[in-house]
C-alpha positions in Angstrom: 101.5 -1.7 -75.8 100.0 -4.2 -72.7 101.5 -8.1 -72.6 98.7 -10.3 -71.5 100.1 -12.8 -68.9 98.4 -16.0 -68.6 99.2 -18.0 -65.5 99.3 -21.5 -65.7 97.5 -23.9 -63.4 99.8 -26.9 -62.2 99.4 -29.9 -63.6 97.4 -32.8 -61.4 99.4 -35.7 -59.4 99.4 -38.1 -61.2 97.1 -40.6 -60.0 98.7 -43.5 -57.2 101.5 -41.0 -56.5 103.6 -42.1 -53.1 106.6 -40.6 -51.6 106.2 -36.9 -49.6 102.9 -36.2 -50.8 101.2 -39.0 -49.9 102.6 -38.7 -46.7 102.0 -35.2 -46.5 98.3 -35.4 -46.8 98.4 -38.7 -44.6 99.7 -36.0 -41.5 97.7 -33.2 -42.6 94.2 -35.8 -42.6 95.3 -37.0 -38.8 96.5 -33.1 -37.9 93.0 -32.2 -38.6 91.1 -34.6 -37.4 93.2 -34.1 -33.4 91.7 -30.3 -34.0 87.9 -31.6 -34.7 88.1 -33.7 -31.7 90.7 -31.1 -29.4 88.0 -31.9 -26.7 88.2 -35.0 -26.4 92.1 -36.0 -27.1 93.8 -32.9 -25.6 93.8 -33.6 -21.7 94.4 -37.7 -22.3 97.9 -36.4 -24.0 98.6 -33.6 -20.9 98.0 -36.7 -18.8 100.4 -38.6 -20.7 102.9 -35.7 -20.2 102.4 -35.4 -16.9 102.7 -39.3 -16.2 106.1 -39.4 -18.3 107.3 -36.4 -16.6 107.2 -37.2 -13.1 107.9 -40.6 -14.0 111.5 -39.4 -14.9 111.3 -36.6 -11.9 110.8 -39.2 -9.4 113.1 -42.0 -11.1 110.4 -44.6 -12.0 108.5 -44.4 -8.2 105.8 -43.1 -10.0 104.9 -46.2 -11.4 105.7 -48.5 -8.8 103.0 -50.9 -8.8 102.6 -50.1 -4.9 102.7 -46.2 -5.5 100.2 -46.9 -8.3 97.5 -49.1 -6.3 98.0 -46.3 -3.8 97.0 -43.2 -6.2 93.7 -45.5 -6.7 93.0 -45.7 -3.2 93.9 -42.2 -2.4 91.8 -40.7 -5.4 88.6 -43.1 -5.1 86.1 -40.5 -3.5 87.2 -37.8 -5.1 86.6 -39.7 -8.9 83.4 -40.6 -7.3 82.1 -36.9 -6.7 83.8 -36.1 -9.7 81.1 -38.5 -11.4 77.8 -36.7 -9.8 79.5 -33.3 -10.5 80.4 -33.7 -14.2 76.6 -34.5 -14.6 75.7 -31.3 -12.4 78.0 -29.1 -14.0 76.5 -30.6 -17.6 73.0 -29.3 -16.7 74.3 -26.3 -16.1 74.4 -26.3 -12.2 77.0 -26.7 -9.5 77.1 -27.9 -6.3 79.2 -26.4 -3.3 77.9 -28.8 -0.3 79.6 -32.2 -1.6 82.7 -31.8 0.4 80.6 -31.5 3.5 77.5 -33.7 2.8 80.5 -36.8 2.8 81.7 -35.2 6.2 78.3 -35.4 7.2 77.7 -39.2 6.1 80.6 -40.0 7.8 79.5 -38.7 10.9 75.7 -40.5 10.6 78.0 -43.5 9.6 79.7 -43.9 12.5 76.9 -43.1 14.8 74.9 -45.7 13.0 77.8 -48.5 13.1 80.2 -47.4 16.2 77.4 -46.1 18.7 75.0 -48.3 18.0 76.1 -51.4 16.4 74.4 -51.4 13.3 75.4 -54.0 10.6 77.5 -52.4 8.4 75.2 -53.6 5.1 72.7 -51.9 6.7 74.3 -49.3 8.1 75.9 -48.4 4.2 72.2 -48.5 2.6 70.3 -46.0 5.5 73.5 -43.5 4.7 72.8 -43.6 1.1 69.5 -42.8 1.7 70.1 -40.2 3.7 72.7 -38.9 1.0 69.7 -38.9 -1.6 67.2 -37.1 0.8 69.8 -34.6 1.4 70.4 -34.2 -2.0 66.7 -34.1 -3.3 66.1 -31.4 -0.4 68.9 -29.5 -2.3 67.1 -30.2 -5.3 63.5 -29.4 -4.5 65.1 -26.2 -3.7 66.8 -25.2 -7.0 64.3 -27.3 -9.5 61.1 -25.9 -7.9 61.5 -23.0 -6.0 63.9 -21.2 -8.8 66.9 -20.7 -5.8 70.4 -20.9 -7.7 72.1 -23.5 -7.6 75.0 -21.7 -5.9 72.7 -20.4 -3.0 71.2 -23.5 -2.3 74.3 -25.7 -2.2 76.4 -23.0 -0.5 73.7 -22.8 2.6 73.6 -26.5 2.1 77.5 -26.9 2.3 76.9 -24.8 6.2 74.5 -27.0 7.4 75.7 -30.1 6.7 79.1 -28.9 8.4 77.3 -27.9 11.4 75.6 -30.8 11.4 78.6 -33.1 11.5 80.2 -31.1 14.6 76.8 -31.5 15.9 76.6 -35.4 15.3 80.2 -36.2 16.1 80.2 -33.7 19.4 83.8 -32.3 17.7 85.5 -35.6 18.4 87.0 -38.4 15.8 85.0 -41.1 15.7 85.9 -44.5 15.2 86.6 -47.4 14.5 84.3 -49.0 12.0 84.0 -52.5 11.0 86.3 -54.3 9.2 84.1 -55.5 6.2 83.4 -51.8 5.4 87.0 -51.0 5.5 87.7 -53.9 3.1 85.7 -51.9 1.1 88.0 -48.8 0.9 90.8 -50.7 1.4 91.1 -54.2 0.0 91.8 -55.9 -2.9 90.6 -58.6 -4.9 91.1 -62.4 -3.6 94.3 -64.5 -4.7 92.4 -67.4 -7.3 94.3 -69.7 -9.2 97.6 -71.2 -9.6 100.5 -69.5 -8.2 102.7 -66.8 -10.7 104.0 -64.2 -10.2 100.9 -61.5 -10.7 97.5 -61.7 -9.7 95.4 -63.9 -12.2 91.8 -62.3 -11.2 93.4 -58.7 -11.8 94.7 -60.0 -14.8 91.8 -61.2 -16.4 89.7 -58.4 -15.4 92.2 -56.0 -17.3 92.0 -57.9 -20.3 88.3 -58.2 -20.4 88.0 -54.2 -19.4 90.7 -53.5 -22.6 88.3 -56.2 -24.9 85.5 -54.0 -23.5 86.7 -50.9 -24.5 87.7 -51.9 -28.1 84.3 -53.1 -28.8 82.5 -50.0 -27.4 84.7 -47.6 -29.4 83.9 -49.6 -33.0 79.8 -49.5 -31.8 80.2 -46.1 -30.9 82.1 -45.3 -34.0 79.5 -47.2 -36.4 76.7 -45.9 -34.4 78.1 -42.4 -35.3 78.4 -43.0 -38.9 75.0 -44.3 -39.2 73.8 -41.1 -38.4 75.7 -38.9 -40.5 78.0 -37.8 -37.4 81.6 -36.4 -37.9 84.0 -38.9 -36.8 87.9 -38.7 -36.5 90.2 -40.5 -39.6 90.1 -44.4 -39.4 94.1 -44.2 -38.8 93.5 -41.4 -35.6 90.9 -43.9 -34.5 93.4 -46.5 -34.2 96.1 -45.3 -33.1 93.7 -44.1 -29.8 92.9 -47.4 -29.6 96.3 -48.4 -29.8 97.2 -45.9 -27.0 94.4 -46.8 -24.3 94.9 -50.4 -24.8 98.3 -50.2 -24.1 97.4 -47.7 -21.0 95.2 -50.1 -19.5 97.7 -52.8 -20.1 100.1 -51.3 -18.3 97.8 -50.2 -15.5 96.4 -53.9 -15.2 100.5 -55.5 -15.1 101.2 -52.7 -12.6 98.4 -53.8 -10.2 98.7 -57.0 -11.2 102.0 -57.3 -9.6 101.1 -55.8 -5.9 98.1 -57.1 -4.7 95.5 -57.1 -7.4 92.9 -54.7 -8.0 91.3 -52.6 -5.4 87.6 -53.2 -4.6 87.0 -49.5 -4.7 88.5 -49.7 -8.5 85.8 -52.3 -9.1 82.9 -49.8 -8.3 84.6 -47.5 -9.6 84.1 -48.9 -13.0 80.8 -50.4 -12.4 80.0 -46.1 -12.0 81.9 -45.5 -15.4 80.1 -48.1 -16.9 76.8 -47.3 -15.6 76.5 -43.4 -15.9 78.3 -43.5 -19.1 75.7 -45.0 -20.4 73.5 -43.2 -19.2 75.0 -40.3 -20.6 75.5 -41.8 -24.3 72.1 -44.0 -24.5 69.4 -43.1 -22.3 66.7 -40.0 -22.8 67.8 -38.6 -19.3 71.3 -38.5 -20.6 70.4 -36.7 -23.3 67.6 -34.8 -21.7 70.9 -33.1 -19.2 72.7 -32.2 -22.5 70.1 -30.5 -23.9 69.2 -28.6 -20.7 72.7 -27.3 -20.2 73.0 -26.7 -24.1 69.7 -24.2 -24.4 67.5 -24.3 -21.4 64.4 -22.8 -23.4 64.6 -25.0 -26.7 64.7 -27.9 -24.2 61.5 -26.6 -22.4 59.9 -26.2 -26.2 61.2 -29.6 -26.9 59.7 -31.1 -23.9 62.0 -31.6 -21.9 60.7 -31.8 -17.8 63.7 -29.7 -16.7 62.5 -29.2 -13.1 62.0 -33.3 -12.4 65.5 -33.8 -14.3 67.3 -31.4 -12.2 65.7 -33.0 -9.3 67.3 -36.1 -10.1 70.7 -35.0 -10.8 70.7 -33.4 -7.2 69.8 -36.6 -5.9 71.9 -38.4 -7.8 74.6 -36.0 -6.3 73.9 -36.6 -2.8 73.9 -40.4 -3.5 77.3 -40.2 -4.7 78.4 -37.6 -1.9 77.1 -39.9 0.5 79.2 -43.0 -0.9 82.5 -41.1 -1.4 81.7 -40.2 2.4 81.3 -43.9 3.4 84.4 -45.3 1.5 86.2 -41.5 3.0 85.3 -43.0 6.6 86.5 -46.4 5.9 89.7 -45.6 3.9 91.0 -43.7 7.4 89.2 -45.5 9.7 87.1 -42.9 11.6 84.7 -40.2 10.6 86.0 -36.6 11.7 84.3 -32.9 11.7 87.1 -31.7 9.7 86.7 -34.8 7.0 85.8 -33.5 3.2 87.7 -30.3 3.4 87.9 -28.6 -0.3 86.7 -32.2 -1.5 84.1 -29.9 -3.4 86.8 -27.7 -5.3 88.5 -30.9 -5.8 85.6 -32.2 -7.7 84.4 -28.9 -9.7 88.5 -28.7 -10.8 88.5 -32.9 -12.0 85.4 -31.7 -14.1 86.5 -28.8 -15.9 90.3 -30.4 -16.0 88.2 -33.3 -17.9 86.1 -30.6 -20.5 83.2 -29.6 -18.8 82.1 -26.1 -20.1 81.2 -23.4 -17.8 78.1 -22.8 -19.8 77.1 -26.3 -19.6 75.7 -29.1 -22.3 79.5 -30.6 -22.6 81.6 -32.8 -20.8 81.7 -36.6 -20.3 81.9 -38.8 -17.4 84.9 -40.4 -18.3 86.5 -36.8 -18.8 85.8 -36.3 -15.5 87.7 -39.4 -14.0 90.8 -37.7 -16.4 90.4 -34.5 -14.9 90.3 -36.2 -11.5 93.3 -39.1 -12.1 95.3 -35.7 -13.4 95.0 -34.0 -10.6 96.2 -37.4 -8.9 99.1 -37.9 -10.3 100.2 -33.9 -10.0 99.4 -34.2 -5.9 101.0 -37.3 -5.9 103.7 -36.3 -7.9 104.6 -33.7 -6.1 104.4 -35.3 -3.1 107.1 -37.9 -4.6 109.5 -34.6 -5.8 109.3 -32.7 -2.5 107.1 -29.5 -3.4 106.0 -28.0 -1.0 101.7 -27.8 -0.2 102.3 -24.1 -0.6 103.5 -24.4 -4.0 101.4 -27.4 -5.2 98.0 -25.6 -4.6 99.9 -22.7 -7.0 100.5 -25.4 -10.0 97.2 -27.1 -9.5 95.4 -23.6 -9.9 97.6 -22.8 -13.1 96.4 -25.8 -14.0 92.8 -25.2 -13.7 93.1 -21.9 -14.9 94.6 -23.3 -18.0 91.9 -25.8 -18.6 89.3 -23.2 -18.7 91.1 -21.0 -20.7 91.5 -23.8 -23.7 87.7 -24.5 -23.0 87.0 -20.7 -23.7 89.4 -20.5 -27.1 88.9 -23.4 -28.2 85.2 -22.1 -28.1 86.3 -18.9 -29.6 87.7 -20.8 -32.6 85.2 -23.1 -33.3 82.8 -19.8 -33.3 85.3 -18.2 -35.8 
């Protein structure tokens, strides 16, 4: 004789129900919605931790408003490559000769304004044109002729060394004029009356931070108009929230040393301009899809070859301005200038999400990736560690970017 056992289903919530549950699924709706967007939350928090770490390690000289307006000045150029290399490593490319192509700059740059007495406006516009040829040469080479990227750009990072010993005959050269050095290494002008921060700085800050709200609701709208997943209204916020009050805390910082640095203002201006690029513009989205799947870009009609022309010259544009403010930062151009400022750059990008298969990655990833690596050199500097030992953590921590780039992959897949 069999007994038929009926399980019975639990009876429905009732409906308005607070207490645990509600705040149960409140968690679980914000847990999920930091996994769908891993990418693009995950290395803000690590910077977070790593700011509050050595913020404790060091006692608070971390975030000295002097030690901070330094970590701008001292990061500037490599942010900038870090910019032209995101977009390189988007497409599916990299490029090894940026470390010396600003070497090389620097070189032509001093020629142009300590040998021969150029004006320095001048002098700055002929070295970014020289930048772009170089990097259009580069770029002829790999969109045209079918050379790897890695060939082309390693033979590239040669000659433009050994054409900076030849240019400089070995020697320092220096030093350049002062206008151009303001560039690298001044700050905004005193206005207004007299308090205790710097009122430009200050109203810069909070019209970057009004900026940056209004963006993220456009974006976010813009997003939901076209049936795109977006993260939990309260997630939303509270990153809001967070780079608001990141950026007002930056903007007080600097505010109370001498004001912004000029460099920080194009800086922005590049952040700005390329990120649009990036969101808005058929080029932008043209460099996506050619990193994403080469060959449905090609069916799609996508000119490939012309684009990847013009993210090489692009490059060598940039390279060639992170070499001028380089030069101008320490006052003289030198054969050895721009050492590893390539693996620098390749490490801010993936640090920030690019993919080693290309078609992800943003540009202001990249200036995360790069400010991270910024505050763990400077950092460390601050704690006493030892060169030996800090190009050990900074691998680990490459290495470990990667490797959440590969499972998160992996996951997403399963």
């Amino acid at each position: 004789m069999s007994t038929e056992v009926t399980a019975k289903s639990p009876a429905p919530a009732p409906p308005g129900k607070t207490g645990a549950a509600a705040g149960g699924g409140l968690l679980q709706l914000m847990l999920d919605g930091m996994r769908r967007n891993m990418r693009q939350y995950g290395m803000l928090i690590a910077l977070g931790l790593i700011v509050a770490l050595f913020a404790v390690w060091t006692d608070g000289d971390l975030l000295l408003p002097r030690n901070v307006s330094n970590l701008v000045l001292q990061n500037s150029y490599i942010l900038i490559l870090a910019i032209g290399m995101m977009l390189v490593i988007i497409s599916g490319h990299i490029d090894l000769s940026v470390g010396s192509l600003t070497a090389f700059i620097g070189s032509i740059a001093a020629v142009f304004m300590v040998n021969n007495d150029i004006p320095w406006p001048l002098a700055v516009v002929l070295c970014l044109a020289v930048g772009a040829v170089a990097g259009a040469a580069q770029g002829f080479f790999i969109a045209y002729l079918g050379i790897p990227s890695f060939i082309v750009t390693l033979a590239g990072m040669l000659v433009f060394r050994g054409l900076t010993e030849i240019f400089l005959e070995g020697q320092t050269l220096g030093p350049f004029p002062e206008g151009l050095q303001k560039v690298a290494n001044g700050f905004l002008p005193e206005v207004g009356p007299q308090t205790n921060y710097h009122n430009l700085t200050l109203l810069l800050g909070f019209a970057v931070i009004a900026f940056v709200v209004i963006q993220e609701f456009r974006d976010r709208r813009r997003q939901q108009e076209f049936a795109l997943d977006v993260p939990p209204m309260n997630l939303f916020v509270l990153k809001l929230v967070a780079i608001a009050a990141a950026l007002l805390v930056v903007t007080m910082l600097l505010a109370s040393y001498k004001g912004a640095p000029i460099v920080l203002l194009i800086l922005g201006a590049l952040v700005v301009g390329f990120g649009y690029v990036m969101r808005n513009a058929i080029i932008g989205r043209h460099i996506y899809a050619i990193g994403g799947n080469l060959p449905a870009a090609k069916l799609s009609g996508v000119k490939d070859k012309k684009v990847v022309f013009l993210i090489f010259l692009n490059m060598g544009m940039l390279a060639a301005l992170a070499g001028l403010v380089f030069a101008a930062r320490f006052n003289a151009a030198s054969p050895k200038a721009g050492l590893n400022f390539e693996l620098e750059a390749i490490a801010a990008s993936f640090i920030g999400g690019a993919s080693m298969s290309g078609g992800v990655g943003t540009v202001l990833g990249a200036i995360i990736g790069g400010v991270v690596l910024g505050v763990l050199n400077n950092g460390m500097n601050l704690v006493g560690i030892g060169t030996d030992w800090q190009q050990v953590i900074k691998g680990m921590v490459l290495l470990a970017a990667v490797g959440f780039d590969v499972w998160n992959k992996r996951k997403g897949g399963s």
